[in-house]
N, C-alpha and C positions, 0 to 999 in steps of 0.2 A: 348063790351068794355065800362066801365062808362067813366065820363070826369070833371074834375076838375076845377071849375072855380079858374085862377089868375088875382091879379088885375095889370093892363094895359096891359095884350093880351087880344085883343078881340077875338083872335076863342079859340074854344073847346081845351082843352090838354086832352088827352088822360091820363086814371089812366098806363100806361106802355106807356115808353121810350124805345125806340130802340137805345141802346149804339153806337158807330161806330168808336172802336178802332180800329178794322178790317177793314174796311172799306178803298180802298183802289184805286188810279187809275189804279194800277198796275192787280188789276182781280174786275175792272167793271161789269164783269158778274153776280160776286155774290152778289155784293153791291145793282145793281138794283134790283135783284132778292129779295134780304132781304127786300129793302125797298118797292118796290112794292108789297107784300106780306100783309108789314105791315100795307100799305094805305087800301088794302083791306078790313083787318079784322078790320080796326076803327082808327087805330094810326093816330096820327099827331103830335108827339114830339118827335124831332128828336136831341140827343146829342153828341156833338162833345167837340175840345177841341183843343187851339191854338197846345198843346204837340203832339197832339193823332197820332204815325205814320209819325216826323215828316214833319206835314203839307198835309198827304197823306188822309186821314181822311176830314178834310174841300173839299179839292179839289175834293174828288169822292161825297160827298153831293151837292157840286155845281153844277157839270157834272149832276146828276143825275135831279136833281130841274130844269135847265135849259132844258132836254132834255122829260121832261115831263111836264115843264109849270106849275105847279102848286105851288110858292110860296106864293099863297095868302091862300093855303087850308093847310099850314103843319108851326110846330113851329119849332123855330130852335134855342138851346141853346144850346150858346161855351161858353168857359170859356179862360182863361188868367192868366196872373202874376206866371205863376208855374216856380218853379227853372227850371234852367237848369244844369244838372250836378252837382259841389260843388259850382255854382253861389252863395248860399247861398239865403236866401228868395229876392223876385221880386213885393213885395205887393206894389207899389207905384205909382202915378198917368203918369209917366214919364212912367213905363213898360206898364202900362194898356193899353195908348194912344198907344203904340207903338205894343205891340199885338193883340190890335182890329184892328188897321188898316192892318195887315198882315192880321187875317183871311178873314177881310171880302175882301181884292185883292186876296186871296185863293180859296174862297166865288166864288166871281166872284157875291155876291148879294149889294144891298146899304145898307143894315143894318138887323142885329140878333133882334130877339126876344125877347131872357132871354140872358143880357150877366150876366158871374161870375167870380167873383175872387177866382180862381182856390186854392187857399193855404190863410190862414191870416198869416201874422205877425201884434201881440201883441203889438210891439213896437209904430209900425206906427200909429197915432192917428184917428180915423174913420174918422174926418170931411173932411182934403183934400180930403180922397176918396170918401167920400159922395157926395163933390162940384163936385169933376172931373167928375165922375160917371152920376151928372145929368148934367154938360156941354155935353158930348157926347146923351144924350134924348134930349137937343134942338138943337142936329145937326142932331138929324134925324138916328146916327147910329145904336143905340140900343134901343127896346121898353121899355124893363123893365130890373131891375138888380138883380142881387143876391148873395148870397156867397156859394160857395162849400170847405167843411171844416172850418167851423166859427162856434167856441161856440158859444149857445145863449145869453150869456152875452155880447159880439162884438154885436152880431144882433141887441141886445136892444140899446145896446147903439150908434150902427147907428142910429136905424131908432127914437129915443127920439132927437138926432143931427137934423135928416132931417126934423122932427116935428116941432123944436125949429126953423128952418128957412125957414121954408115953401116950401121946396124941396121934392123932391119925396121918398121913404122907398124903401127896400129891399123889394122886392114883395115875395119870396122864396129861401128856404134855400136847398143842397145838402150833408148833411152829410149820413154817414152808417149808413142803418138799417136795421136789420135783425133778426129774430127770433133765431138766433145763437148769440150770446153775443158772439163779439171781448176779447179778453182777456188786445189786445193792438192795437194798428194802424196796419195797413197791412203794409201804406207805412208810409214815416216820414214826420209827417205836416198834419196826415189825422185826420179826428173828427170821433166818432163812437158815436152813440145814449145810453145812459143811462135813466134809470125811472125818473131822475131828467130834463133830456133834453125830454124825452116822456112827461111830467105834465108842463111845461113851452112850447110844439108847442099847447098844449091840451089850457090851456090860453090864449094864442094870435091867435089860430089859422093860423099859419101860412103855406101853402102848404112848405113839405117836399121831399124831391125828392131823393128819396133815392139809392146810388150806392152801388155796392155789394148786391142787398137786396135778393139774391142768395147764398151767404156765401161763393162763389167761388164754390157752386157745393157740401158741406155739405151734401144736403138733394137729395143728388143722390144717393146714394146706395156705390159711391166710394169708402167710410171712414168708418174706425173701428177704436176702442182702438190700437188694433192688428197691422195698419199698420202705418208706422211713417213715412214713404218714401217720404213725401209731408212738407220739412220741415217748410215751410211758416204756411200750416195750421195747424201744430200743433201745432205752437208757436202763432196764431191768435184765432185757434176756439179750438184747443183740451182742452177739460172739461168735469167732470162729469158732470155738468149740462148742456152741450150740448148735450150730448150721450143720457140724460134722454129724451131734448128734442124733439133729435132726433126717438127716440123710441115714446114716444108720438105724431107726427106727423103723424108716420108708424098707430098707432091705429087710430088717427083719419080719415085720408086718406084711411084703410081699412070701415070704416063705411060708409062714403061717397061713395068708388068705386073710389075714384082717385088715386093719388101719392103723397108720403110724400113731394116733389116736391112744387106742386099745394098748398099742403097744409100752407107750406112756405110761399110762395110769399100770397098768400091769406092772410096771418096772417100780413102781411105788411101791405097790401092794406084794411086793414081792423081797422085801428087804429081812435080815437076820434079826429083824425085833419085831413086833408086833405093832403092824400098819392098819389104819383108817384112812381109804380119802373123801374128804369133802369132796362135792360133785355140786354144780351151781347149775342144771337142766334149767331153761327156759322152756320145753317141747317135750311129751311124750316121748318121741323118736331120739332128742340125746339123753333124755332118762335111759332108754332100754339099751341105747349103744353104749353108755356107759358100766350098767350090771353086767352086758357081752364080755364086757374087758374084764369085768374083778376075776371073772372066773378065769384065766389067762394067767397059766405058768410058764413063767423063763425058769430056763434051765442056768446055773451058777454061769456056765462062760458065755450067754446071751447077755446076761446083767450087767456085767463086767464090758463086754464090747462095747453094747450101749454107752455106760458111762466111761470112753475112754481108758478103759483100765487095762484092756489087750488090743493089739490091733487086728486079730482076724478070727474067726471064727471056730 
């Protein structure tokens, strides 16, 4: 597994994140088992989420971290502010405060790693959250911050804010990327990466940490034109120019000896900025198929084919 340097964690982040929607007190057997698996093979970024399971999620990553000592060797990044139900958006320093302090009594830790604000709202001006954000870095509960779901126009315009007052930036950003082109949000309030949003993380450089960067299982062999059954993803990924891409993956990943799988996530982890993918394993076996792929380089005109960018090889 490579590792990503961000700025204010000091350990290694692993290029793949072990998601932990699943993740659960209720079957601790598999939680440890996932996560111990994943320490093995190199992981140490571990994502959660105040929502995930509510609150079931946090509390088996604590169980787990307490019951094997090691939170000084693993990163640990939750997020915050997401609605609840038709709450309507929750982006403000009042919620933040209020759902950091739940997970980390969830936590059962003194402070996160990467915290994020789980959803933007537009509305809400960046600087109180930028203040609030780095009042909780001089209380010791959070190391560094980010946004999950934040165009990079918000981003900029935080971190030009946190410039302009000598406060700390967004260290990382968590929107969708995938070599399947969203046609729309999965959910509502979610970002998904465009060539516009890929040439502006390519600029700043800034680590992207990308969820869904699986397509929801696209480039499993699932999905056809033919079958509509899945109506999420047909209103999310169904395209002809996903189906191409999808074919094109299949040839590439035959060349290689992999799976159009591997091939995917590879084409993630393989971008001119500095990539993370969430990985959502249910199994042992697509935990380890998944570490197979991080280590999988495309070559500059395999990336480009894939995503449409040339037509031949």
């Amino acid at each position: 597994m490579k590792y990503v340097p961000i700025p204010d964690v000091p350990r290694p982040v692993s290029n793949l994140a072990i998601g932990s929607m699943i993740s659960s007190t209720k079957d601790l057997s598999l939680t440890f088992a996932l996560l111990d698996r994943y320490i093995e093979c190199g992981g140490t970024l571990l994502d959660t989420g105040h929502v995930y399971a509510g609150g079931e999620s946090e509390r088996a990553i604590g169980e787990w971290v307490r019951a094997r000592g090691n939170r000084d060797e693993v990163v640990i990044l939750d997020k915050g502010c997401h609605p609840y139900g038709n709450s309507g958006p929750r982006v403000n320093p009042e919620a933040m405060r209020t759902d950091l302090g739940e997970s980390l009594e969830r936590l059962g830790l003194d402070y996160i790693d990467i915290y994020m604000l789980h959803r933007d709202d537009e509305s809400v001006p960046v600087g109180p959250l930028v203040d609030a954000l780095n009042e909780e870095v001089e209380r010791g509960r959070i190391r560094a911050y980010g946004g999950s779901n934040w165009r990079p126009a918000r981003l900029q315009e935080a971190n030009e804010y946190a410039a302009a007052h000598g406060l700390r930036p967004f260290v990382a950003s968590s929107p969708n990327l995938s070599l399947a082109r969203a046609k729309e949000p999965m959910w509502a309030g979610c970002v998904y990466t465009d060539d516009a949003d890929r040439a502006w993380y390519e600029r700043h450089q800034m680590p992207l940490i990308a969820w869904s960067s699986q397509a929801g299982g696209f480039f499993t062999g699932r999905f056809s034109p033919e079958d509509t059954s899945n109506a999420d993803m047909v209103r999310v990924y169904y395209s002809d120019e996903n189906f191409e891409r999808l074919r094109r993956a299949r040839e590439v990943a035959e060349r290689r000896g992999v799976h159009a799988l591997h091939v995917a996530l590879a084409w993630v982890l393989n971008q001119p900025f500095p990539t993370v993918a969430i990985i959502g394993p249910r199994t042992i076996d697509e935990l380890e198929s998944s570490v197979e792929a991080a280590g999988l380089e495309l070559a500059p005109d395999e990336a480009e084919y894939l995503d449409l960018k040339r037509d031949t090889l």
